[in-house]
C-alpha positions in Angstrom: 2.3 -55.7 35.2 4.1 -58.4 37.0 6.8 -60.1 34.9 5.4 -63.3 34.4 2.7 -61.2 32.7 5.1 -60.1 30.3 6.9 -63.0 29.8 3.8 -64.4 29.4 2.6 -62.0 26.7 6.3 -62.3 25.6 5.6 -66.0 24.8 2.7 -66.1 23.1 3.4 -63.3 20.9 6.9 -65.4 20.2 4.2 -68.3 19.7 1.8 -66.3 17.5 4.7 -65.2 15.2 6.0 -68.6 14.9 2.4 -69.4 14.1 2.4 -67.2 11.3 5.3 -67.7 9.6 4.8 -71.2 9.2 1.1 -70.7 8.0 3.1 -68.6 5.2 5.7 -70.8 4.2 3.1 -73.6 3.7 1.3 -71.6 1.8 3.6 -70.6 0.1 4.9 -74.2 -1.2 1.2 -75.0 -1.7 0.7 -71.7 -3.9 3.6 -72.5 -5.6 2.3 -76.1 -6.6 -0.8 -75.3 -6.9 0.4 -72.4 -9.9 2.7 -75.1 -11.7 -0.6 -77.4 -11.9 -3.0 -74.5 -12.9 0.2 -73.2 -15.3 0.3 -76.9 -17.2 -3.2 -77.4 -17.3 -3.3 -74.3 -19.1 -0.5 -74.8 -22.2 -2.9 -76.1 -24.2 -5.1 -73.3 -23.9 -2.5 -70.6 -24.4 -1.2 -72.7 -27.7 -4.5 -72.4 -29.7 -5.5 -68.8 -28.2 -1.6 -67.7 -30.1 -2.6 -70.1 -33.1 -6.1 -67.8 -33.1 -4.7 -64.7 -32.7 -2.5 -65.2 -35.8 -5.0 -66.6 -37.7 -7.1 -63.6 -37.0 -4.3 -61.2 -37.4 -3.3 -62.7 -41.1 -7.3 -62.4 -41.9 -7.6 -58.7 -41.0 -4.5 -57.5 -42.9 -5.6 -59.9 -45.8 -9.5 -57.7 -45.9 -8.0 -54.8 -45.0 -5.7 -54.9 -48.3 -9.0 -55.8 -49.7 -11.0 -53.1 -48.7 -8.5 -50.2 -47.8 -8.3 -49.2 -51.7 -11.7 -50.0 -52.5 -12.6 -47.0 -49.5 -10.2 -44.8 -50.9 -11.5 -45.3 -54.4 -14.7 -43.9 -53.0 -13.8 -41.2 -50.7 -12.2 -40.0 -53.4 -14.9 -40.1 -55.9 -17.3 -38.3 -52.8 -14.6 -35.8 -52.5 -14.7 -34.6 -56.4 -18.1 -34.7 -56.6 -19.1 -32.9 -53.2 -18.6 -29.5 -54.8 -21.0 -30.8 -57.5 -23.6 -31.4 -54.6 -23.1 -28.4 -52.8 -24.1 -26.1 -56.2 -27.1 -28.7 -56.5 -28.2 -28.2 -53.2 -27.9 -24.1 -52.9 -30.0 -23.9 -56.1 -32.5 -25.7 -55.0 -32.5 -23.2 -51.5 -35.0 -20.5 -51.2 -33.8 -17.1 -51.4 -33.7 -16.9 -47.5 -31.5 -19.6 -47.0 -29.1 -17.6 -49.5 -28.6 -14.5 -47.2 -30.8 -12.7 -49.2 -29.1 -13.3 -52.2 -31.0 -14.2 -55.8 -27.7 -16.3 -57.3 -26.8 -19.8 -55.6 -23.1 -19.5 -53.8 -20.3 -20.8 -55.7 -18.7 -23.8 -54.1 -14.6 -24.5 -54.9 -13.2 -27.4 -53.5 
């Protein structure tokens, strides 16, 4: 290559480059902008979605003080009487679902 080649090649790369970075820099300022618009457009938005989510956080722990002893209350119950269910059901068994055995297995809880 002769050197006006390269100087040539030089320039427009030089060009090119200056080309570039002033592409980014506008867009840049224009992204910039064009966030602080999008950001204030969407205050609002963000305001009643907080005021929801509160709303709908203070509703769940309200039910689930509702509910959570009411659940217990009946796992409980299902707990004492599962031993209760277990006899019931054993009896009821043929004498091949018993192993072989005549006498329905005793269940303890």
């Amino acid at each position: 290559m002769k050197r006006t080649q390269v100087a040539a090649l030089l320039a427009g790369a030089a060009l090119g480059l200056t080309g570039i970075t002033a592409a980014v820099v506008l867009s840049r300022k224009e992204g910039r902008d064009a966030a602080r618009r999008l950001i204030e457009k969407g205050r609002p938005v963000a305001e009643q979605a907080k005021v929801f989510g509160g709303k709908a956080a203070r509703t769940a722990v309200e039910q689930y003080q509702v509910v959570a002893p009411k659940a217990i209350e009946t796992f409980n119950t299902l707990r004492e009487q599962a031993p209760h269910a277990a006899e019931a059901i054993s009896a009821k068994l043929p004498s091949i679902g018993l192993n072989g055995k005549k006498e329905p297995a005793e269940v303890t809880a």
